[in-house]
SELUMMAR-598685 format. One record per residue (C-alpha): residue number from 1; y, z, x; residue in three letters. Coordinates in nm, 4 decimals. Each point is the difference from the previous one (the first is absolute). Example, Ala and Ser with C-alpha at 12.3 -4.5 7.8 and 13.67 -1.06 7.14 Angstrom:
BEGIN
R; nr; py; pz; px; rest
R; 1; -0.4500; 0.7800; 1.2300; ALA
R; 2; 0.3440; -0.0660; 0.1370; SER
This chain:
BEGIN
R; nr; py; pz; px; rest
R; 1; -0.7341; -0.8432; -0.0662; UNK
R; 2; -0.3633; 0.0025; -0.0186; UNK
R; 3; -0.1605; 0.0152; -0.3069; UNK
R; 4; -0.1936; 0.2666; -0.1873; UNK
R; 5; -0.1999; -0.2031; -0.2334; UNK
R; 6; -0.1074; 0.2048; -0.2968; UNK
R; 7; -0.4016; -0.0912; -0.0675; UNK
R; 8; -0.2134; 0.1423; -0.2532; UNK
R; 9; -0.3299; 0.0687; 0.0505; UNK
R; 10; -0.2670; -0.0052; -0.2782; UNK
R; 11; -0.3519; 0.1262; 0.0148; UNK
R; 12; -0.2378; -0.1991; -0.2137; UNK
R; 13; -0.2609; 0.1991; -0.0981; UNK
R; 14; -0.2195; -0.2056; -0.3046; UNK
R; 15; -0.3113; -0.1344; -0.0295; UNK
R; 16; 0.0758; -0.3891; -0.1288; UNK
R; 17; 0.1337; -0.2454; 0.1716; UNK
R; 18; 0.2251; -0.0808; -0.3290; UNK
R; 19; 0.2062; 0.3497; 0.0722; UNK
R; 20; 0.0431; -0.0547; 0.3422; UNK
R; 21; 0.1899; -0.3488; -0.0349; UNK
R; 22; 0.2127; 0.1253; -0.2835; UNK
R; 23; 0.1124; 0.2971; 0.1653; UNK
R; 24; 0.0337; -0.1728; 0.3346; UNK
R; 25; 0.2574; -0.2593; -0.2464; UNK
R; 26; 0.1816; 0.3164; -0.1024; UNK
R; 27; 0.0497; 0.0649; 0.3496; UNK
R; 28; 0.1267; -0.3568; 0.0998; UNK
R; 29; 0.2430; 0.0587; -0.3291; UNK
R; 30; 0.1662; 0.3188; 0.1075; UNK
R; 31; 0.3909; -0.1577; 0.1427; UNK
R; 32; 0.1098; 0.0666; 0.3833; UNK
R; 33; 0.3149; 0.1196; 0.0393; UNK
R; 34; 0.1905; -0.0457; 0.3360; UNK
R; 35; 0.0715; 0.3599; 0.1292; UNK
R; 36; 0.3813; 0.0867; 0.0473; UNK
R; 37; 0.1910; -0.0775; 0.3076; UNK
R; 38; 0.2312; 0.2890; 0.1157; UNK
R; 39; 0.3407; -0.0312; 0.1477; UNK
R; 40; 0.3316; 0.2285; 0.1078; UNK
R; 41; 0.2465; 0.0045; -0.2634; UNK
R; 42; 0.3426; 0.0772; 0.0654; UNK
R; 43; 0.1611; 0.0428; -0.3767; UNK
R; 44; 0.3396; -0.1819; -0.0283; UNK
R; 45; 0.0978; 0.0428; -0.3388; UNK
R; 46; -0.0659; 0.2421; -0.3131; UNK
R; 47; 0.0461; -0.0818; -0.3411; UNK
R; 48; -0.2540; -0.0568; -0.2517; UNK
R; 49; -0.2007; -0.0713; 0.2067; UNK
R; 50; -0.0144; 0.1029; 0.4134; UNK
R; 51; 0.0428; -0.3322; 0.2321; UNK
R; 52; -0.2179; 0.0161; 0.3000; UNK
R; 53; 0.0388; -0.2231; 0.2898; UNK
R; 54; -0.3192; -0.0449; 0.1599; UNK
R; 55; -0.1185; -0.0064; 0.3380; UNK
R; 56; -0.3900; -0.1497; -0.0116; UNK
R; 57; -0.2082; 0.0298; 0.3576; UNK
R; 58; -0.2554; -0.2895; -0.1697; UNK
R; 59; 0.3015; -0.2086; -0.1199; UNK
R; 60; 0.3684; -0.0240; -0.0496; UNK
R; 61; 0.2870; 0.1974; -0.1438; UNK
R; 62; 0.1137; -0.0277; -0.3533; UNK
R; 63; 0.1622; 0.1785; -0.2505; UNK
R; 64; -0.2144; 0.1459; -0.2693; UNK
R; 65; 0.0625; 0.2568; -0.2851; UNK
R; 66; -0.1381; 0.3737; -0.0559; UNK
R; 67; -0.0958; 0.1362; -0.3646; UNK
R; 68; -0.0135; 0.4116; 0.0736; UNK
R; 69; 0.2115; 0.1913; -0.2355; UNK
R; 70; -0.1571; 0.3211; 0.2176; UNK
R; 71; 0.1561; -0.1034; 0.2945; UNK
R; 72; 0.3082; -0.1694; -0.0909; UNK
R; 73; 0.2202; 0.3272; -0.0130; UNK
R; 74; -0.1334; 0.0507; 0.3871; UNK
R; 75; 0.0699; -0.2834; 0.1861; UNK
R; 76; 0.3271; -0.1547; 0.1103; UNK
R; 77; 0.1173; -0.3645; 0.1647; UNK
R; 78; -0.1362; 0.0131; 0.3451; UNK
R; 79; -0.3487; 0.2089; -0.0147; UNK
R; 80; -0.3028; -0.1415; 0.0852; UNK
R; 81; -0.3138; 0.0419; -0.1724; UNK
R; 82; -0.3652; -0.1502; 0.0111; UNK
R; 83; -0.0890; -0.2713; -0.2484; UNK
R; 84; -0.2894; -0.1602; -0.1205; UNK
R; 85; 0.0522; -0.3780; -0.2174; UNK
R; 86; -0.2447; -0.2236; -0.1115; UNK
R; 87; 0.0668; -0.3351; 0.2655; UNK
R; 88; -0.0487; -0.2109; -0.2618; UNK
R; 89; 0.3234; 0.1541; -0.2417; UNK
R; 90; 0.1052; 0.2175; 0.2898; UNK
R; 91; 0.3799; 0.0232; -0.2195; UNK
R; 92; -0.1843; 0.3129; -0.1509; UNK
R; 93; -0.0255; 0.2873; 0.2171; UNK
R; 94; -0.1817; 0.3203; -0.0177; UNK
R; 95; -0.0300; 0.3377; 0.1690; UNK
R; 96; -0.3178; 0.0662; 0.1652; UNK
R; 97; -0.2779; 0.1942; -0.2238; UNK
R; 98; -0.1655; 0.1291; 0.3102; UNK
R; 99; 0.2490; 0.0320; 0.2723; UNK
R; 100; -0.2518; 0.1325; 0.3065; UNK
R; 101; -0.2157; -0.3212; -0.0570; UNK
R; 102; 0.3328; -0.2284; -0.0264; UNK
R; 103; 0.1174; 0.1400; 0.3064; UNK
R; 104; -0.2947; -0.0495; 0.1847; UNK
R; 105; 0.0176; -0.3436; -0.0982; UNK
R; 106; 0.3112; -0.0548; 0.0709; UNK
R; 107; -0.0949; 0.1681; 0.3455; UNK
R; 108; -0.2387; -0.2313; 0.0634; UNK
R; 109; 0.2255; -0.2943; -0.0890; UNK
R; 110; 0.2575; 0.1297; 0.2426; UNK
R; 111; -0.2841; 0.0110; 0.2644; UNK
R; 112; -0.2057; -0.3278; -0.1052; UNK
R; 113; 0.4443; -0.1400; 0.0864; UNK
R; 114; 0.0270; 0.1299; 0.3309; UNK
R; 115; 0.3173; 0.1792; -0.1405; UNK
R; 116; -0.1801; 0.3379; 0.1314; UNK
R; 117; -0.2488; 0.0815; 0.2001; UNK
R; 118; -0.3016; 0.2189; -0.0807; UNK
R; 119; 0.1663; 0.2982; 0.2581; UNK
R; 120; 0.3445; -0.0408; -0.1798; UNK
R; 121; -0.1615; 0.0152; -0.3649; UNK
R; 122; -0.2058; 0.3299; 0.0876; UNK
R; 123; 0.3342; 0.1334; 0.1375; UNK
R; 124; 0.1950; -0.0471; -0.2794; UNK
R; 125; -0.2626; 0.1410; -0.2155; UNK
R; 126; -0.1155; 0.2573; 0.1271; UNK
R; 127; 0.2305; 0.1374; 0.2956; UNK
R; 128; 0.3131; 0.1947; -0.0139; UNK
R; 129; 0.3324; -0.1361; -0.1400; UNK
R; 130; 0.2882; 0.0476; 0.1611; UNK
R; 131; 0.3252; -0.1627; 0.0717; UNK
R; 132; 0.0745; -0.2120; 0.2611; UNK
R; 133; 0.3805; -0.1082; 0.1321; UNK
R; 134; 0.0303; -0.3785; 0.1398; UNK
R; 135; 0.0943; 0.0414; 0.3459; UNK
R; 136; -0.0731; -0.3761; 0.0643; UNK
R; 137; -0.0954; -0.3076; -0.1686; UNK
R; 138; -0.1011; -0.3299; 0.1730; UNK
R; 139; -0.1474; -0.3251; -0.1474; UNK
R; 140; -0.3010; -0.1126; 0.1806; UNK
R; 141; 0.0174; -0.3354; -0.1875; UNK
R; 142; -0.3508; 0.0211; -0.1905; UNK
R; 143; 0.0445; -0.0352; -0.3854; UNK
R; 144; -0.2640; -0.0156; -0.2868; UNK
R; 145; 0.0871; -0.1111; -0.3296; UNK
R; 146; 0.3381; 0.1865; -0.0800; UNK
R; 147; -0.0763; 0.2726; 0.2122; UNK
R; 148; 0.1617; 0.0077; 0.3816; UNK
R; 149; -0.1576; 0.1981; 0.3380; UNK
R; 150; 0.2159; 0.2274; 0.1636; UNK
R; 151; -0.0382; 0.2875; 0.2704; UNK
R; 152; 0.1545; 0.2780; -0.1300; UNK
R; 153; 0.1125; 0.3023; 0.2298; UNK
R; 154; -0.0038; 0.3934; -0.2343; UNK
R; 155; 0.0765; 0.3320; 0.0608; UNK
R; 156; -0.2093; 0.1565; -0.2754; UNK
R; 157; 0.0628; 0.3239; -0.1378; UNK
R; 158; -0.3291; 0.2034; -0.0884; UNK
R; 159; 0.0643; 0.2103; -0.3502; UNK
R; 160; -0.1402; 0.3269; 0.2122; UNK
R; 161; 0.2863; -0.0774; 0.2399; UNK
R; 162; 0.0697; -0.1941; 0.3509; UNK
R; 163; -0.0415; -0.3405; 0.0263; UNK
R; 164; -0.1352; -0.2750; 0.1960; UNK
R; 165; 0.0607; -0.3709; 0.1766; UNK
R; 166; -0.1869; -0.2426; -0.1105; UNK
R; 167; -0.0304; -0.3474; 0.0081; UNK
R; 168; -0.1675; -0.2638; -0.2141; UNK
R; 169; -0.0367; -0.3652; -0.1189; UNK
R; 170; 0.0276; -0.0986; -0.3621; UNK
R; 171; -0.0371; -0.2969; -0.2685; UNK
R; 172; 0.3496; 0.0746; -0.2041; UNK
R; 173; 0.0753; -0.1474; -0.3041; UNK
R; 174; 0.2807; -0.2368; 0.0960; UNK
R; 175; 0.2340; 0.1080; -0.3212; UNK
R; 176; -0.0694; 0.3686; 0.1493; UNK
R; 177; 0.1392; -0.0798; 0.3676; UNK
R; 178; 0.3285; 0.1868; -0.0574; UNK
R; 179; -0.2014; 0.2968; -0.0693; UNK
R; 180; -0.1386; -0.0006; 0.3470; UNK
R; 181; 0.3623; -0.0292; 0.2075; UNK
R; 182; 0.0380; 0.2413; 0.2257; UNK
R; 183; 0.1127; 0.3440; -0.1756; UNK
R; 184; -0.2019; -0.0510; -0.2759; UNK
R; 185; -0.2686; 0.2414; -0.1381; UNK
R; 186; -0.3038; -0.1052; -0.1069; UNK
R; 187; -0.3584; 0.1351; -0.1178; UNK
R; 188; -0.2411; 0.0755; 0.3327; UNK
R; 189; -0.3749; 0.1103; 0.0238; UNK
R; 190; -0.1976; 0.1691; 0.2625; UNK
R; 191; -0.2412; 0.2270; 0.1004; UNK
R; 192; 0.0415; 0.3612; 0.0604; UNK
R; 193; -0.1256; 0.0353; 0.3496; UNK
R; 194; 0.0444; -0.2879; 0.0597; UNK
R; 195; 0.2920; -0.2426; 0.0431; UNK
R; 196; -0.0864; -0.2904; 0.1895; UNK
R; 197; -0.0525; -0.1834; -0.3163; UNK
R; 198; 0.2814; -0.0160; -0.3092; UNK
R; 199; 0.0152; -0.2536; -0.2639; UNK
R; 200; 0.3215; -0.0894; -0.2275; UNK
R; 201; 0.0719; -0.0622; -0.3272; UNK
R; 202; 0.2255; -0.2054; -0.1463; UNK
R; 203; 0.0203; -0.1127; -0.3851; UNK
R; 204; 0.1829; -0.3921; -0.0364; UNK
R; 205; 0.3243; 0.0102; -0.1428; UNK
């Protein structure tokens, strides 16, 4: 993930040299912090606290632990939420304070990965959801990280009604693959007035 280094800038106004080195040593004296990495969080268990297995794009998956008594009563084994965690204890996890900027983070991760491409990510975020039906699935043999490519055949239904063929090739998280077996239903984006171009979506398991 690249980083977003937090720098402070301080103007130095003064007229002796004496103020200028001691606030430029107040400067030097202010910590760094490393900024949070994000991940997808699938929860797997709710008690006192929520468990949270972790899927990091910069790194690798572990289990970490969730302190939000506001969202406790609304999530269940199996959802997946955004997290942030501090890499260096990254056991505590957190919600996002600003989702839009997380997300575009995360956005860029997902790009920076080759997991998506630039086409697929403006799809998905700004086109029209609908749902596609697996018609066909075949392997091309390409793989990145945990995630597999396969060409996926759809007949997607648009929510004003009819639907389309359409056919595209996709990074898939390999614990997701059932998900994508002919039959299935899964999240599709495209263009109105246009659908040449669709992107899919689907979450790991």
């Amino acid at each position: 993930m690249p980083e977003a280094l937090l720098l402070t800038f301080l103007a130095v106004i003064g007229v002796g040299i004496t103020a200028t080195l001691l606030r430029s040593r107040a400067a030097a004296a202010v910590p760094r912090h490393s900024p949070p990495a994000v991940g997808i969080g699938t929860v797997s268990g709710i008690s006192d606290v929520i468990t949270v297995e972790v899927e990091s794009v910069a790194g690798p998956r572990f289990t970490g632990r969730l302190r939000d008594e506001s969202v406790a009563s609304t999530l269940r084994p199996g959802a997946v939420l955004l997290v942030t965690f501090d890499p260096a204890a990254r056991e505590h996890l957190s919600l996002p304070d600003d989702m839009l900027a997380m997300r575009t983070a995360f956005d860029q991760m997902l790009v920076a990965k080759g997991l998506l491409t630039g086409s697929q990510l403006d799809l998905i975020r700004h086109g029209t959801r609908a749902h596609g039906v697996v018609t066909g699935m075949r392997s091309t043999g390409g793989a990145l990280e945990d995630y597999r490519e396969v060409q996926l055949d759809l007949m997607v239904a648009r929510p004003d009604g009819g639907q389309f063929p359409a056919r595209e090739t996709a990074l898939i998280p390999a614990s997701s693959m059932a998900k994508v077996s002919p039959g299935s239903v899964i999240d599709t984006y495209y263009r109105v007035g246009d659908v040449s171009r669709i992107a899919v979506s689907v979450p790991p398991s």
